[in-house]
C-alpha positions in Angstrom: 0.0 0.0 0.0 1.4 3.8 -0.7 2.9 5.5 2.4 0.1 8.0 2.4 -2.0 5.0 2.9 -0.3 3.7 5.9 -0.1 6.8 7.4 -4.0 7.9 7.4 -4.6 3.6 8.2 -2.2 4.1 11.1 -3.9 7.7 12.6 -7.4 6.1 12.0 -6.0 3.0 14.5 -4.6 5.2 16.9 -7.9 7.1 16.4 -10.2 4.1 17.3 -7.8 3.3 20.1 -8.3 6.1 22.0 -11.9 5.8 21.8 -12.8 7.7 19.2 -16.0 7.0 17.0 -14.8 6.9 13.3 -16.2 8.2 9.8 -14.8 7.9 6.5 -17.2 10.2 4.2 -16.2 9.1 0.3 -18.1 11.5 -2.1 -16.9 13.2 -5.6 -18.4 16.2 -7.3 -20.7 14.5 -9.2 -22.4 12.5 -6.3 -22.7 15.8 -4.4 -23.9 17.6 -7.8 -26.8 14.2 -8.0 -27.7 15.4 -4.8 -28.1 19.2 -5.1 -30.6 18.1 -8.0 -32.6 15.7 -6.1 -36.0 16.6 -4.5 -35.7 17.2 -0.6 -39.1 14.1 -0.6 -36.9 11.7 -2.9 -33.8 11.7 -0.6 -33.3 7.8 0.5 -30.7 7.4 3.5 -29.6 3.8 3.4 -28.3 2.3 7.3 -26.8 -1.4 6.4 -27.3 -2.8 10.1 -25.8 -4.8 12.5 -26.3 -5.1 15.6 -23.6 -3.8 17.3 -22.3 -0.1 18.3 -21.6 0.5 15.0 -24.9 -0.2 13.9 -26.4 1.9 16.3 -24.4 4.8 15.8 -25.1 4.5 12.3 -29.1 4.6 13.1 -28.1 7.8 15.2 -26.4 9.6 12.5 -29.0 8.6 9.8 -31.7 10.2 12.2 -29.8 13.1 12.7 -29.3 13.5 8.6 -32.8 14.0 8.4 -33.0 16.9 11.0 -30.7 18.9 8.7 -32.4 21.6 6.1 -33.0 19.4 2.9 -33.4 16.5 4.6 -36.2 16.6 6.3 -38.6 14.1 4.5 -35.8 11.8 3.4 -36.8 8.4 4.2 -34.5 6.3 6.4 -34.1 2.4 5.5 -32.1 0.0 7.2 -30.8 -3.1 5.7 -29.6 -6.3 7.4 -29.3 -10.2 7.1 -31.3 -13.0 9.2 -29.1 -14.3 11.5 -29.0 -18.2 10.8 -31.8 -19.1 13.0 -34.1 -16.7 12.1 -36.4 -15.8 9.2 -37.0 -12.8 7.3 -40.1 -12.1 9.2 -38.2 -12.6 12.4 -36.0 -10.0 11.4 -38.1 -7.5 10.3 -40.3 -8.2 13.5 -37.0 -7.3 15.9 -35.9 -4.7 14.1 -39.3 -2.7 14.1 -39.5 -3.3 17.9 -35.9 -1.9 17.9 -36.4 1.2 16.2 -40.0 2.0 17.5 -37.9 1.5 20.8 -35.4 4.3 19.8 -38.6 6.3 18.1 -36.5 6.4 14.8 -39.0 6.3 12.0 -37.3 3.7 9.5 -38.5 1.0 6.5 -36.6 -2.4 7.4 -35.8 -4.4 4.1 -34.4 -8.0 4.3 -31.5 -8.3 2.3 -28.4 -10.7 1.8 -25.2 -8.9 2.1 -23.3 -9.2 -1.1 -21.2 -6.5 -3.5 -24.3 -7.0 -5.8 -27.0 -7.0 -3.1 -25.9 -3.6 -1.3 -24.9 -2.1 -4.6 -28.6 -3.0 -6.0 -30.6 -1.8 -3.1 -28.0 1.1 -2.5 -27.1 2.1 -5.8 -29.6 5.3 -6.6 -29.6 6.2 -2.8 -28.9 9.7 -1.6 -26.4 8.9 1.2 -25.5 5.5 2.3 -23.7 4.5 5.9 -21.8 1.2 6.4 -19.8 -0.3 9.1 -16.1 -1.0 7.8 -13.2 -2.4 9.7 -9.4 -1.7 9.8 -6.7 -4.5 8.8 -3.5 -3.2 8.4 -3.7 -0.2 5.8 -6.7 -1.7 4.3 -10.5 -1.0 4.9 -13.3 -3.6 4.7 -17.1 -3.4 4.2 -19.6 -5.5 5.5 -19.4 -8.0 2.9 -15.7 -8.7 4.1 -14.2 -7.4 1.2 -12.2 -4.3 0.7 -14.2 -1.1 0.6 -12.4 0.1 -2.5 -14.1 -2.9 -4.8 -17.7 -1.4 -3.4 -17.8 2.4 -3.3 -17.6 2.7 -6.9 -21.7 1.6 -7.1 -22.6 3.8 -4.6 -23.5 7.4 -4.1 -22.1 9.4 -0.9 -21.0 6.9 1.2 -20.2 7.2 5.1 -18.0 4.7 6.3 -18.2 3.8 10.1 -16.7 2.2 13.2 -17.9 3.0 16.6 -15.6 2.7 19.7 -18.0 4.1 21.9 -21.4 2.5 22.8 -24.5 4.9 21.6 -26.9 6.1 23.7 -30.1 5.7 21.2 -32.6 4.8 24.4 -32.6 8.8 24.7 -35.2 11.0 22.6 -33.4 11.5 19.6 -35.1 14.7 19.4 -34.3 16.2 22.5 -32.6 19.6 22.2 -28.6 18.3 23.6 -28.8 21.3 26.0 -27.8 19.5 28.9 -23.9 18.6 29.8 -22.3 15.7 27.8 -21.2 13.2 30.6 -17.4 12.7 30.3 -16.7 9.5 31.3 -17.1 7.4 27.7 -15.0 4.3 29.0 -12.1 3.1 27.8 -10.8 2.6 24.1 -12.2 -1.0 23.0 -11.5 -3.3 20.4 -14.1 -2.5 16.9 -17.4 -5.5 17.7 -17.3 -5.5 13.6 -16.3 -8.8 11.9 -17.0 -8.2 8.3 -17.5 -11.4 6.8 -19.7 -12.8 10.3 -23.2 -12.7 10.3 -22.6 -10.6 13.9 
């Protein structure tokens, strides 16, 4: 891999080790351009879930997306996989309890989670979020392959990795006037496994 590379593989590490939630936002002029031409109502914001911090914190930033100017009737969807002893409807059933329990209005879809599969659903999206993980200087989606393979497809993509767990049992629409507590914990190891069914 180039040096550059390295280097912004080895800050990101550090990064995540010190407890910081990260985000990789991978957009061109052209996707941004698509989306200064797209009605405020047609805006889809795509969260490919798992559940784990990452997928939480994804749910959180998704929610907040749509509280920006533009954004307000995008439509969230999240996207995730039966685990192996569960059906589709089984899914769909946990996560509507889930996100009626973090009041974030969202459309579940059951999907497989293949190159093809997030690139079909995904593809004419407005802004897409996907956990990723860190080996060496390399970064991998949720399919377990590298990233760089996948984000051609795709419109604006935010890459993520949460270090810290996400407080999504809070109103999501409560103004954040009161005093951020402090104490986040310390730096832990990223719960994603790219190629698991986690």
């Amino acid at each position: 891999a180039p040096l550059g590379a390295q280097r912004f593989s080895r800050n990101l590490r550090t990064a995540f080790g010190i407890g910081c939630n990260l985000i990789i936002l991978d957009a061109d002029a052209g996707e941004w351009q698509t989306l200064d031409t797209a009605e405020a109502k047609d805006r889809v914001i795509d969260v490919w879930w798992r559940p784990s911090k990452t997928g939480e914190l994804m749910l959180l930033l998704a929610h907040l997306v749509t509280r920006s100017e533009g954004w307000q009737n995008a439509r969230i969807r999240v996207l995730a996989r039966p685990k192996n002893d569960e059906n589709d409807e089984d899914l769909t059933e946990r996560l509507t309890a889930t996100l009626e329990e973090y009041r974030v209005d969202a459309e579940v879809i059951v999907s497989d989670v293949t190159a093809d599969d997030i690139a079909q659903h995904s593809g004419e999206s407005s802004l897409v979020f996907l956990p990723f993980a860190i080996r060496g200087p390399r970064f991998y989606g949720p399919t377990g392959e590298e990233v760089t393979g996948l984000l051609p497809s795709l419109p604006i993509v935010a890459l993520v990795m949460a270090a810290q767990d996400v407080d999504l049992g809070a109103d999501p629409d409560e103004e954040e006037d009161e005093e951020e507590d402090d104490g986040q914990g310390d730096a832990v190891e990223s719960d994603e496994q790219p190629a698991s069914d986690a």
